[in-house]
N, C-alpha and C positions, 0 to 999 in steps of 0.2 A: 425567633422564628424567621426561617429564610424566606424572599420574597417568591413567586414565579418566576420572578426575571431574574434575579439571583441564582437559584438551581438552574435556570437554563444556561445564563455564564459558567457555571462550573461545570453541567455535562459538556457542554462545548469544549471547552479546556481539560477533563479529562479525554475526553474524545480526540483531542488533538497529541496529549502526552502519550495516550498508547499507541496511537499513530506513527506518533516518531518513534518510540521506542521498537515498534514493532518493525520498522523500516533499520534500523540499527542494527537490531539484531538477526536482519533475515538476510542482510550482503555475506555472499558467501567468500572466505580466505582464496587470495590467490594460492599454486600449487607451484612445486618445483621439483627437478629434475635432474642428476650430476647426467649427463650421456657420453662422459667419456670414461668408465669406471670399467667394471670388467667387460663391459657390450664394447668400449671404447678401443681407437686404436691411433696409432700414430698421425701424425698431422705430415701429408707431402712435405715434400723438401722447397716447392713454392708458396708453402704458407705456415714454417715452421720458425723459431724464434731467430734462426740466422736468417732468414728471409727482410724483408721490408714492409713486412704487411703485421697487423695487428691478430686479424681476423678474417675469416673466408667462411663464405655460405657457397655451398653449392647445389645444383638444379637436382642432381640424384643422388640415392645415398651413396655408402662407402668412400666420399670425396670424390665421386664421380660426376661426366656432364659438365655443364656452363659451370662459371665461377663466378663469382661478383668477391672480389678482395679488396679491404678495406685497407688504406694508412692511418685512418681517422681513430681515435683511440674510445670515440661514442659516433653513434648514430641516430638521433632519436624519431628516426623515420627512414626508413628502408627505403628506395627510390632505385631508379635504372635498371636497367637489364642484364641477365647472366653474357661472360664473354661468350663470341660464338651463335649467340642465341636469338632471337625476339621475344624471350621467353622474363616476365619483369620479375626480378629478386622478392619483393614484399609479397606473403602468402604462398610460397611456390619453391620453397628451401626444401631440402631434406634434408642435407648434413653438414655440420661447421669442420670450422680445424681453430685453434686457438696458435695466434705462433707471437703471442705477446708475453709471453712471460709471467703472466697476471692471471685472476680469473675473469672468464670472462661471460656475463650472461646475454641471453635473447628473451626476449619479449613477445608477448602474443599483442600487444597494446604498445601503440606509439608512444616515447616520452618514458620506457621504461617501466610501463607497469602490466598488472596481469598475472597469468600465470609465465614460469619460465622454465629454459633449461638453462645447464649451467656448463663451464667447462674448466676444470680447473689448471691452473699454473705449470704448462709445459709446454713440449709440443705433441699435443695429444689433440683428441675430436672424438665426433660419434654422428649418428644418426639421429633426428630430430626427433622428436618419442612422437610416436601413431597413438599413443592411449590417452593415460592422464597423466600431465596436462598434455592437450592437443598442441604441437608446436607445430610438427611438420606440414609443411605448405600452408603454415598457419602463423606466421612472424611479421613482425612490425617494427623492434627495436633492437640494438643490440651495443653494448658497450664494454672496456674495463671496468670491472667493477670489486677491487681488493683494498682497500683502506687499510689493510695489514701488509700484502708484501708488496702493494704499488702504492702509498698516501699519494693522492692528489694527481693521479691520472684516471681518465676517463669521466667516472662519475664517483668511482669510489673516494 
């Protein structure tokens, strides 16, 4: 026969497993996005793989507006201003260009994570998707990320 104080440790400790369990299973999956697929369109000739740049956000869509162009092959925190502009690159992108040769994703979450878009391996781009997931004027990260046709640049 169990004591009172005994069933009270076990409500407790059940109490506590469907707690966690319930916390487990209620994180919802990040989402993702290609945006340079048939919406998608070529990457400028100053942010495309003959260029020097990896990657470019810029202030309005269609790669218009400020620019903020990266050499860096990650960024795990968006920082400074569009060129041209006082207007700051984190949260306030509409549209990338990929001119790395690699895929390359963005981040709604600093450090890589979250929901994201993607951009795959050429000189291609898009506009930051307005729906699901929220990217545009909504970015924090953005890196190489191809462990198949880049091993061991960016983050891939």
């Amino acid at each position: 026969m169990l004591t009172r104080k005994t069933k009270v440790r076990l409500g407790i400790a059940g109490a506590a497993a469907a707690a966690a369990l319930g916390l487990a299973t209620s994180q919802a999956s990040a989402s993702s996005a290609v945006i340079d697929g048939s919406n998608g369109f070529a990457s400028p000739s100053s942010c495309d793989v003959s260029s020097t740049y990896e990657f470019c956000l810029y202030y309005s869509p269609n790669h218009t507006g400020g620019t903020k162009a990266y050499t860096a092959t990650a960024v795990s925190t968006i920082s400074g201003d569009f060129s041209g502009t006082s207007h700051p690159v984190r949260n306030d992108a509409a549209s990338a260009a990929n001119g790395s040769g690699c895929h390359v994703g963005i981040w709604v979450s600093p450090g890589y994570t979250g929901d994201s878009n993607w951009m795959l391996d050429g000189d291609r781009g898009g506009n930051l998707t307005s729906g699901s997931p929220q990217l545009r004027n909504n970015e924090a990260s953005i890196a190489v990320d191809d462990s198949t046709n880049c091993p061991g640049v960016g983050i891939g």
